[in-house]
MDTraj code that builds the backbone (N, CA, C; nanometers):
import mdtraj as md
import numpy as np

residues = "UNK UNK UNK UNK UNK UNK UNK UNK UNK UNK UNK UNK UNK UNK UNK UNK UNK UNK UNK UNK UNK UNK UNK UNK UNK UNK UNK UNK UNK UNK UNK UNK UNK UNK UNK UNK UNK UNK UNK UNK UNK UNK UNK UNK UNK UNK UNK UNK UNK UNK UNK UNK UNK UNK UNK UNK UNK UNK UNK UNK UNK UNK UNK UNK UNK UNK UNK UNK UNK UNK UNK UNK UNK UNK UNK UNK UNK UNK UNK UNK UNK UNK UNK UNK UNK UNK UNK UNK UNK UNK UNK UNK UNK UNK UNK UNK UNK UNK UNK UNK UNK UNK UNK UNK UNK UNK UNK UNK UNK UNK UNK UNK UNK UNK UNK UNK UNK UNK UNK UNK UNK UNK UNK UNK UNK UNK UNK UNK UNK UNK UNK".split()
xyz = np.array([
    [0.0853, -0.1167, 0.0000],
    [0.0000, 0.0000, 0.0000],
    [0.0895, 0.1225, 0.0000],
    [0.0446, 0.2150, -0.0815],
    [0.1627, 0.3381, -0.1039],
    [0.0653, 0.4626, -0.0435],
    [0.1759, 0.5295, 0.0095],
    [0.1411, 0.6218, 0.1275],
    [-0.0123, 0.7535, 0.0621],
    [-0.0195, 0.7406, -0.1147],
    [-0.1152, 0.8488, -0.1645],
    [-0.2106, 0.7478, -0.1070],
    [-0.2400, 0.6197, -0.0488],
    [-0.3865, 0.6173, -0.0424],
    [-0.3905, 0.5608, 0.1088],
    [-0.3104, 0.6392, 0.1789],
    [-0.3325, 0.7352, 0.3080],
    [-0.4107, 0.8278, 0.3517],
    [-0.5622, 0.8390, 0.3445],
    [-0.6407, 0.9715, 0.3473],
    [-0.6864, 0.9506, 0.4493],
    [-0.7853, 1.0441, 0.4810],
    [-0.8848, 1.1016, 0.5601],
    [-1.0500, 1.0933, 0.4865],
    [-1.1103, 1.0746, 0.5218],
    [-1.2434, 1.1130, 0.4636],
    [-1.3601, 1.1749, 0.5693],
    [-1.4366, 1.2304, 0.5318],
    [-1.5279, 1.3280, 0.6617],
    [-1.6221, 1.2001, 0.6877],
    [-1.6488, 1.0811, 0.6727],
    [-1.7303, 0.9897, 0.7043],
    [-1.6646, 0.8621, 0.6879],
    [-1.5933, 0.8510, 0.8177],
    [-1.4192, 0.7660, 0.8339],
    [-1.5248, 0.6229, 0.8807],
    [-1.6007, 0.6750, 0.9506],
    [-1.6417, 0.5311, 0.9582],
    [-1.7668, 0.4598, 0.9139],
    [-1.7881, 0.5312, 0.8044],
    [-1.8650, 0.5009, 0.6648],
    [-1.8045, 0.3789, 0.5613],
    [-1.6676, 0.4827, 0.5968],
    [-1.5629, 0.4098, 0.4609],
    [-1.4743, 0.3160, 0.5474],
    [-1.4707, 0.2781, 0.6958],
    [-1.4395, 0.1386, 0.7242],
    [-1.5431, 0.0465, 0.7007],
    [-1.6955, 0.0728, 0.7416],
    [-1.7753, -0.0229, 0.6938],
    [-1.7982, -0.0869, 0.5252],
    [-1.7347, -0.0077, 0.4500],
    [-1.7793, 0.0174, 0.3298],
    [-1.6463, -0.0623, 0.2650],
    [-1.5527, -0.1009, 0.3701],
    [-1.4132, -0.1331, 0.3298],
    [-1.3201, -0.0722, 0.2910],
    [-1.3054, 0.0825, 0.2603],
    [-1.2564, 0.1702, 0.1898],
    [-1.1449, 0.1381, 0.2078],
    [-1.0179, 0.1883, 0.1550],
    [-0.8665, 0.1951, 0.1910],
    [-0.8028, 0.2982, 0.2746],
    [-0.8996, 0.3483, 0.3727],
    [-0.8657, 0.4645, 0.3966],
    [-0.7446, 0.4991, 0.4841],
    [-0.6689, 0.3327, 0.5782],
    [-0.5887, 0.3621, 0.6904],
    [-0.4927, 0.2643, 0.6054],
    [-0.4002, 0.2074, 0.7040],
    [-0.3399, 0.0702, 0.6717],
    [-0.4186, -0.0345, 0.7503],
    [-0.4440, -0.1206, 0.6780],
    [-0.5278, -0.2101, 0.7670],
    [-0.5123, -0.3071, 0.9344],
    [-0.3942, -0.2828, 0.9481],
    [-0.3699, -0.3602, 1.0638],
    [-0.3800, -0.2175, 1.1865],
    [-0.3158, -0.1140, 1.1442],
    [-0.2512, 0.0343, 1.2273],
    [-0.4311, 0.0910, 1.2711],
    [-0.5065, 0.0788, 1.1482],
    [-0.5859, 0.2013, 1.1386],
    [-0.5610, 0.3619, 1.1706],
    [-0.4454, 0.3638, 1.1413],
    [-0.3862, 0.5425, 1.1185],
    [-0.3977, 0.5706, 1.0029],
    [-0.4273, 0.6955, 1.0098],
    [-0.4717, 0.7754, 0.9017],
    [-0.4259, 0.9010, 0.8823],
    [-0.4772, 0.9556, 0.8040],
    [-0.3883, 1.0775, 0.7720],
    [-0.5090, 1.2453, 0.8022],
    [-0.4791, 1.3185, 0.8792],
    [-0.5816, 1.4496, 0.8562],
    [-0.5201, 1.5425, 0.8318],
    [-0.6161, 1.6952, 0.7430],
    [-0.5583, 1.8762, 0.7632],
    [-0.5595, 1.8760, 0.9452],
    [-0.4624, 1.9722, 0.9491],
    [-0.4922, 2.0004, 1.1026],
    [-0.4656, 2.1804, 1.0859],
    [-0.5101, 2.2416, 1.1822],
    [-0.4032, 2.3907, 1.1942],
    [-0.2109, 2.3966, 1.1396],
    [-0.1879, 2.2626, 1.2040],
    [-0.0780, 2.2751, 1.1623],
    [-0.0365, 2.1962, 1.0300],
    [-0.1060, 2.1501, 0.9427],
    [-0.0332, 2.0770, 0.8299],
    [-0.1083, 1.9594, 0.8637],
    [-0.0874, 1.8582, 0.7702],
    [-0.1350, 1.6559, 0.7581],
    [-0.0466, 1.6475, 0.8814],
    [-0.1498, 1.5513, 0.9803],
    [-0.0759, 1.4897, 1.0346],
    [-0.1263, 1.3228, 1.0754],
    [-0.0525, 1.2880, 1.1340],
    [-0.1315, 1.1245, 1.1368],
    [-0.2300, 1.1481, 1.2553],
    [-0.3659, 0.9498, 1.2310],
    [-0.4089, 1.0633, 1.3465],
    [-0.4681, 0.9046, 1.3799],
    [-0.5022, 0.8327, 1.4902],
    [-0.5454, 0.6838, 1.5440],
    [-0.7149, 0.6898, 1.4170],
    [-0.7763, 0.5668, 1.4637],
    [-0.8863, 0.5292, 1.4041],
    [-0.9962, 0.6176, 1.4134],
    [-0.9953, 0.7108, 1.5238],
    [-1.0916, 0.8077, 1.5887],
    [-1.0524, 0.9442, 1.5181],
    [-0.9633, 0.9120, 1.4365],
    [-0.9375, 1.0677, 1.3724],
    [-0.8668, 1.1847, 1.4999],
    [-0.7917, 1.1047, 1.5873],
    [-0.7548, 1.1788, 1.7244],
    [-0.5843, 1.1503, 1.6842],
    [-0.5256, 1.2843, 1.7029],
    [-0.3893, 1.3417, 1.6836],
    [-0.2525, 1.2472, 1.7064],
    [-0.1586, 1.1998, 1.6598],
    [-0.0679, 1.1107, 1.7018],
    [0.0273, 1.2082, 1.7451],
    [0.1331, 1.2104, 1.8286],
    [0.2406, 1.2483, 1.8468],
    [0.3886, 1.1756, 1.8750],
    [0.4907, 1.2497, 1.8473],
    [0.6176, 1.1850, 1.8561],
    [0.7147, 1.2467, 1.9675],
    [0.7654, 1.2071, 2.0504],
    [0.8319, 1.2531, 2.1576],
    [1.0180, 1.2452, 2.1329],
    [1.0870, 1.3752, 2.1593],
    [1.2204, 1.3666, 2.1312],
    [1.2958, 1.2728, 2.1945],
    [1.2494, 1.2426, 2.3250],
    [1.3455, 1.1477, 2.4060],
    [1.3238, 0.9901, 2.3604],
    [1.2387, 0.9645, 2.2778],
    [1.2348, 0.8215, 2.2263],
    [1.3895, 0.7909, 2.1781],
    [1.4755, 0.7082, 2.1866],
    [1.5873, 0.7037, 2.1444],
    [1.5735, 0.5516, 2.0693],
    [1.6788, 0.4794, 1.9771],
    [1.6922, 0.3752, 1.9175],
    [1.5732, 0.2883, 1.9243],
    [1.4408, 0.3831, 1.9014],
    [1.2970, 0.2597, 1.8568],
    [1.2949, 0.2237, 1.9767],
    [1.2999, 0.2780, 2.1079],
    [1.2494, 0.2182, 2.2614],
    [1.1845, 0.3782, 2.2950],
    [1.0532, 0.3184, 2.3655],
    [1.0248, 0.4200, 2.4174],
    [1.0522, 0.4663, 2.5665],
    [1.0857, 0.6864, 2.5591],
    [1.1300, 0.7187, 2.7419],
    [1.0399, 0.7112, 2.8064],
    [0.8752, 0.6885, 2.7820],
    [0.7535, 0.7455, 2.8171],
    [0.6611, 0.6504, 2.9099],
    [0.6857, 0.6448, 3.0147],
    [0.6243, 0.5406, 3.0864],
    [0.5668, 0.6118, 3.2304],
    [0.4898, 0.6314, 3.3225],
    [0.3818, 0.5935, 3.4340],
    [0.3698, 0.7589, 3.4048],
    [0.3849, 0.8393, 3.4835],
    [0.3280, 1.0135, 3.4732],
    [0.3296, 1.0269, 3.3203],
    [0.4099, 1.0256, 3.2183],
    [0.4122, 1.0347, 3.1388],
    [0.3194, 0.9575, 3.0235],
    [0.3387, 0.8434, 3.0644],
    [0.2045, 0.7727, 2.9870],
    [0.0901, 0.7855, 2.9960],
    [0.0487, 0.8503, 3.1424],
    [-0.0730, 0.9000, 3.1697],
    [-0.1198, 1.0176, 3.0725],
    [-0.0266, 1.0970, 3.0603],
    [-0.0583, 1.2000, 2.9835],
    [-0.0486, 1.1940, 2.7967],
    [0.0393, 1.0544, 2.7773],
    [0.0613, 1.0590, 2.6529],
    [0.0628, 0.9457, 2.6047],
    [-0.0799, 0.8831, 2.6209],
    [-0.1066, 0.7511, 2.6211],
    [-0.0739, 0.6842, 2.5001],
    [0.0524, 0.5894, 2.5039],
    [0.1031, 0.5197, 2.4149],
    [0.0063, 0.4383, 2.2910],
    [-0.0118, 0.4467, 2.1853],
    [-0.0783, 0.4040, 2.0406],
    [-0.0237, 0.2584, 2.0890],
    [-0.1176, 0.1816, 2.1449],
    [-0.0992, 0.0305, 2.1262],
    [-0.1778, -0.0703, 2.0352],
    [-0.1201, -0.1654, 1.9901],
    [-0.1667, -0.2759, 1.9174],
    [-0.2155, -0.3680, 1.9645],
    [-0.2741, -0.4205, 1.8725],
    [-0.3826, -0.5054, 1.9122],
    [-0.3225, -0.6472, 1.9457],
    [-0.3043, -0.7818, 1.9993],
    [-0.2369, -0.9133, 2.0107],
    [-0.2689, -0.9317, 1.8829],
    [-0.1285, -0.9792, 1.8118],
    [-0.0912, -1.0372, 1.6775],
    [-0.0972, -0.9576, 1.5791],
    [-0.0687, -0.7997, 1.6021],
    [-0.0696, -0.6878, 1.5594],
    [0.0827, -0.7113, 1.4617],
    [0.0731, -0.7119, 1.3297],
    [0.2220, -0.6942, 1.2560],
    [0.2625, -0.5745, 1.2130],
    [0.4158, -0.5719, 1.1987],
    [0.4210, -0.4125, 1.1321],
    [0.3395, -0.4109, 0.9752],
    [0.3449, -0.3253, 0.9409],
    [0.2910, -0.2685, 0.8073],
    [0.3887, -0.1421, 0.7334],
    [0.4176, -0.1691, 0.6438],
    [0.4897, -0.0381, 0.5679],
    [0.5734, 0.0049, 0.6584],
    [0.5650, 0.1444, 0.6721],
    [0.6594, 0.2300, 0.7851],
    [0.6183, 0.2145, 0.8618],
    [0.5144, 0.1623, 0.9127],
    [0.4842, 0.1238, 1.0704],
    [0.5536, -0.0009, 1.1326],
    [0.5781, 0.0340, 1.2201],
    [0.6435, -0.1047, 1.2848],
    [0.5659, -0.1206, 1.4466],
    [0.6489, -0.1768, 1.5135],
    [0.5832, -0.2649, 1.6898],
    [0.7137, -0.2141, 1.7609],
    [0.6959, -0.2036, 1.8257],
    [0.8253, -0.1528, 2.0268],
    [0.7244, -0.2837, 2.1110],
    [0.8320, -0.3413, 2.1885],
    [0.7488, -0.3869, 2.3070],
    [0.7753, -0.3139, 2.4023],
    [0.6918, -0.2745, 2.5294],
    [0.7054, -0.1744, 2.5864],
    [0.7379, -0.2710, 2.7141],
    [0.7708, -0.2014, 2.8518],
    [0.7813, -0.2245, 2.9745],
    [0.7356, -0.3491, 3.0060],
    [0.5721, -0.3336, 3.0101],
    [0.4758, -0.4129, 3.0621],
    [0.4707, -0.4969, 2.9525],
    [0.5212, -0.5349, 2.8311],
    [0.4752, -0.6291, 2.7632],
    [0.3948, -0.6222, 2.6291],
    [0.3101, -0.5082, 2.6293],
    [0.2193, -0.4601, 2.5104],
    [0.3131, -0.4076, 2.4378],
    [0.2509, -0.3730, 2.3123],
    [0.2949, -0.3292, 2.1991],
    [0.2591, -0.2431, 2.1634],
    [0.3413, -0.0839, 2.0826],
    [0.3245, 0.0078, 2.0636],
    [0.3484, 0.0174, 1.9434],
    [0.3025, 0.1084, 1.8553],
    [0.2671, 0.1083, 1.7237],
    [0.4009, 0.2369, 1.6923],
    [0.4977, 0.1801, 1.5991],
    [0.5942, 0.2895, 1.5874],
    [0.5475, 0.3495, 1.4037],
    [0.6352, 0.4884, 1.3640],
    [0.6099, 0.5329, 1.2370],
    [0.7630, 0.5591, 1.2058],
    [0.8524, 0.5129, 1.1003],
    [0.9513, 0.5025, 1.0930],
    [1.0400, 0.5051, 1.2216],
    [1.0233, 0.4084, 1.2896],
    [1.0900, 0.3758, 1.4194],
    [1.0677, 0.5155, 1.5380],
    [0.9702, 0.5368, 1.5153],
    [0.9261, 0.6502, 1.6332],
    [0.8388, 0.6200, 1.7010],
    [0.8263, 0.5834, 1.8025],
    [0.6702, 0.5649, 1.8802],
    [0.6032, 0.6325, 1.8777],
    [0.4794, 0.6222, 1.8595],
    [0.3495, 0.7006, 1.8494],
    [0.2491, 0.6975, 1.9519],
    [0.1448, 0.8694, 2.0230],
    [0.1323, 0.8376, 2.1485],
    [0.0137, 0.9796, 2.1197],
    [-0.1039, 0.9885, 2.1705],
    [-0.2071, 1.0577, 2.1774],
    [-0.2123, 1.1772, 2.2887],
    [-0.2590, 1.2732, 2.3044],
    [-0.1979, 1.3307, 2.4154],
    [-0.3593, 1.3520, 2.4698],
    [-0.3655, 1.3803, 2.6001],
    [-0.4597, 1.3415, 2.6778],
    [-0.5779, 1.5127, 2.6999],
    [-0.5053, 1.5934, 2.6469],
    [-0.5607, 1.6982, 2.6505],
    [-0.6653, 1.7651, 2.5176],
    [-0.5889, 1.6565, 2.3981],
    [-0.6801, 1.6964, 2.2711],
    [-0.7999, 1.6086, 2.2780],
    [-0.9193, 1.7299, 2.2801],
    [-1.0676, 1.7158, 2.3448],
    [-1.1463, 1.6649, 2.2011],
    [-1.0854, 1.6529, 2.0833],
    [-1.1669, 1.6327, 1.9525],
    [-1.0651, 1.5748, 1.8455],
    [-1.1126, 1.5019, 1.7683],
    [-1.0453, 1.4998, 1.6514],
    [-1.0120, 1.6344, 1.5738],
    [-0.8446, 1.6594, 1.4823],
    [-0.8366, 1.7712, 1.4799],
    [-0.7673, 1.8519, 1.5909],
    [-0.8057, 1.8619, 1.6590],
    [-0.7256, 1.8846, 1.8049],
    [-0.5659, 1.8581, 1.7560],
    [-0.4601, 1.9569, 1.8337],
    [-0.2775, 1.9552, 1.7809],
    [-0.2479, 2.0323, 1.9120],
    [-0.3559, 2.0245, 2.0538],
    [-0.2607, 2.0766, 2.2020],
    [-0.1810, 2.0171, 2.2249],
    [-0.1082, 1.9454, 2.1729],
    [0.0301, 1.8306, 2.2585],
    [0.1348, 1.9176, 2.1333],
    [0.0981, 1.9747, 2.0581],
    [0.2263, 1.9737, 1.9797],
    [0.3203, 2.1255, 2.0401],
    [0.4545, 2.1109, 2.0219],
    [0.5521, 2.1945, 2.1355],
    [0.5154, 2.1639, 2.2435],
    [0.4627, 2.0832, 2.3030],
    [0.4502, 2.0788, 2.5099],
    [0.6055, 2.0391, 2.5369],
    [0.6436, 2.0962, 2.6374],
    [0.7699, 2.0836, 2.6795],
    [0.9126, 2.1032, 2.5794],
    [0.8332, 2.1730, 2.4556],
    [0.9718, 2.1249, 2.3543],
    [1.0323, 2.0162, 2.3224],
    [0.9338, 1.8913, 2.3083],
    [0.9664, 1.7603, 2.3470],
    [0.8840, 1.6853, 2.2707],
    [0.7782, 1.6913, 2.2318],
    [0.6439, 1.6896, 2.1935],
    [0.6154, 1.7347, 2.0717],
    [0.6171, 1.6343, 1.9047],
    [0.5869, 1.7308, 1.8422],
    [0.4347, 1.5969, 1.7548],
    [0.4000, 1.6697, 1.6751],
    [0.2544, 1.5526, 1.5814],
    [0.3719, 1.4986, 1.4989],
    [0.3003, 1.4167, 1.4714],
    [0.3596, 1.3033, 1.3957],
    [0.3161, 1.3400, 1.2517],
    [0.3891, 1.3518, 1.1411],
    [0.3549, 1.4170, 1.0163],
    [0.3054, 1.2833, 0.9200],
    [0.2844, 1.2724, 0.8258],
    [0.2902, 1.1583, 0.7148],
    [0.4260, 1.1974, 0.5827],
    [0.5804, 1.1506, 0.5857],
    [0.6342, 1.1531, 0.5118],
    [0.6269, 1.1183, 0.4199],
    [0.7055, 1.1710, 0.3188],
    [0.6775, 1.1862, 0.1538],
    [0.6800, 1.3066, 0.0628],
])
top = md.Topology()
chain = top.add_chain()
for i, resn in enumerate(residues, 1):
    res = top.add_residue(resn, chain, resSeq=i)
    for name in ("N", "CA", "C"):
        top.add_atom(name, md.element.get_by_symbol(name[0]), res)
traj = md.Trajectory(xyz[None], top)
């Protein structure tokens, strides 16, 4: 699957019932406009983000921090896909990476669309769709 049929559609879960191509099928990430530019965004059309301190495809982000920036996990028997790949985390689950970056929702964006996590701490930025 090549990254142009990465979209968004305003009736996202029209076009999962309908089968559409709209995510990657295992991830269900997708792509939205935001204020700030395309960015990726979970099945709910809700904001992904990427954190600077992730180092070598492990994630820094665990108990206060996860609370607030609740790690994009996979489902059991979840495979990578394309640029997506898997981290096993601490506890055992699996986190959904985007070219070896972990990916993580931030707890304050109240809507799909929503980009409040992006600059928090200077640390914190959305996760874009490369290309």
């Amino acid at each position: 699957m090549t990254k142009s049929r990465l979209t968004l559609v305003p009736a996202t879960l029209a076009a999962f019932v309908l089968g559409s191509a709209i995510a990657y099928a295992e991830t269900g990430i997708m792509t939205a406009n935001s204020s700030v530019g395309e960015v990726l965004t979970n099945a709910d059309g809700m904001t992904l983000y990427r954190y600077d301190k992730d180092m070598d495809g492990k994630s820094a982000c665990y108990d206060k921090c996860a609370e607030n920036w609740p790690p994009l996990l996979a489902p059991a028997g979840a495979m990578p896909e394309d640029d997506f790949g898997l981290i096993e985390r601490q506890d055992g689950s699996m986190q959904w990476t985007y070219y070896g970056q972990p990916l993580y929702l931030w707890k304050n964006d109240a809507k799909p669309g929503d980009v409040t996590g992006d600059g928090v701490g200077g640390a914190w930025h959305v996760a874009a769709p490369q290309g």
